[in-house]
VOPAGU-2260 file (C-alpha; in pm, 1 decimal, decimal comma):
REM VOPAGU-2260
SITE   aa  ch    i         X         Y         Z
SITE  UNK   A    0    -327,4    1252,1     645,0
SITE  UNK   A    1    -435,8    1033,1     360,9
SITE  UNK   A    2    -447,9    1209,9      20,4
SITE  UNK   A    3    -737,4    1275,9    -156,2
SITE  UNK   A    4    -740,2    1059,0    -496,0
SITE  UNK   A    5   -1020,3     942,2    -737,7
SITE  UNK   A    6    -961,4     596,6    -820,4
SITE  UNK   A    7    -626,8     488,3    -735,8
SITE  UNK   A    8    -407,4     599,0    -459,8
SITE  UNK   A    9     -94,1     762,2    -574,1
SITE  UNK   A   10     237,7     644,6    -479,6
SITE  UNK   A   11     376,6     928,4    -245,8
SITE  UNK   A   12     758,6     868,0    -377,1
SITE  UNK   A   13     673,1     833,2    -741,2
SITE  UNK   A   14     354,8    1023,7    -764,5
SITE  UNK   A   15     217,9     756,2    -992,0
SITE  UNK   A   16    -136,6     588,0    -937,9
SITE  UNK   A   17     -84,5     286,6    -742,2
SITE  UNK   A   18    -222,7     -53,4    -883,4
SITE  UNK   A   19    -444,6    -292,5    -724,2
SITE  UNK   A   20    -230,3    -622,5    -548,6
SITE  UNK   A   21    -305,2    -957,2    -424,3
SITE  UNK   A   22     -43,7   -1127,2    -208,0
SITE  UNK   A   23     -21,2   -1503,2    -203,2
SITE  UNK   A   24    -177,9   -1644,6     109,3
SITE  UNK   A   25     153,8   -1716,3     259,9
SITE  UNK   A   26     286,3   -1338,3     240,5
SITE  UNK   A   27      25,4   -1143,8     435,6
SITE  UNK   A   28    -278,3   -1193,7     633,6
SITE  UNK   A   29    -520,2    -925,8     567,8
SITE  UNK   A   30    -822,6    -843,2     726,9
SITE  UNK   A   31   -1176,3    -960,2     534,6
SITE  UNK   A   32   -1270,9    -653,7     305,5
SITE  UNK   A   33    -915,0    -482,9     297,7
SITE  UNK   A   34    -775,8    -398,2     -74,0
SITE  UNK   A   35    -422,2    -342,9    -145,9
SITE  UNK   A   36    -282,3    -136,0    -394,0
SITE  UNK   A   37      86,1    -113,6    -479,8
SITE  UNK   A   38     346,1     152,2    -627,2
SITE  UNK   A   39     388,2      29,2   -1035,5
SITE  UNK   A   40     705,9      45,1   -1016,9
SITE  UNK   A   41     825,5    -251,5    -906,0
SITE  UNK   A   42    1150,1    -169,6    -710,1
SITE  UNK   A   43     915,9       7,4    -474,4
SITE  UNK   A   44     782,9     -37,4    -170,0
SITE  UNK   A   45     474,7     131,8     -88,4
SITE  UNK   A   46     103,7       4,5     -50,0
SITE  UNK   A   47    -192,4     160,2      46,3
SITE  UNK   A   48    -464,7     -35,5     206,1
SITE  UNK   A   49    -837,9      22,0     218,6
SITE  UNK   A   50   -1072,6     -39,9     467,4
SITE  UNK   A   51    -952,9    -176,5     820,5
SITE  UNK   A   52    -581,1     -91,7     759,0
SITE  UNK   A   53    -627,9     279,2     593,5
SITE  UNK   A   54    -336,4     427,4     505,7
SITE  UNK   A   55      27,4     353,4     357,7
SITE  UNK   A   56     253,1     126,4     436,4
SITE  UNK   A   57     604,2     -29,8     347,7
SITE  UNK   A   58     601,8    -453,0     297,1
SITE  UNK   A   59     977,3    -592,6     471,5
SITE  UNK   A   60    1105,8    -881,4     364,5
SITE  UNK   A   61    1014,8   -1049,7     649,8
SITE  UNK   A   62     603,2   -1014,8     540,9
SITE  UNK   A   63     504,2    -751,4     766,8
SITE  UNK   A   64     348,4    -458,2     659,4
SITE  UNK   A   65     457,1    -171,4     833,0
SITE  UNK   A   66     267,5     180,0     859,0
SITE  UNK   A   67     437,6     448,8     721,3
SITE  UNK   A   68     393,0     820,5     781,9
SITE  UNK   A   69     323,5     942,4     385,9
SITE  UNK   A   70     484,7    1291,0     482,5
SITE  UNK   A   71     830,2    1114,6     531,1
SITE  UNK   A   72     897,5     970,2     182,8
């Protein structure tokens, strides 16, 4: 279940409000109208995406973003 937040998502792991991210063209293809935000603290790896891609996710090193479950932090 996605959590209810205001402006910014918060990062389920750190509990702070997430921060809007672009990735360079080369990282991640992302569907027209999605927005990314990411977990301030850099060490982290949580996003949330709007739009088409809802929900949280994890970025591996090998440029994929994989959906994770928020619950399971």
């Amino acid at each position: 279940m996605t959590p209810e937040f205001s402006e910014h998502p918060a990062c389920p792991k750190h509990t702070d409000s997430m921060v809007p991210h672009t990735f360079e063209l080369e990282e991640v293809a992302l569907p027209h109208g999605v927005q990314v935000f990411r977990c301030p603290n850099l060490s982290c790896s949580f996003f949330y995406a709007t739009g088409a891609m809802k929900g949280f996710y994890t970025f591996k090193s090998s440029g994929d973003l994989m959906p994770h479950p928020q619950g399971s932090v």
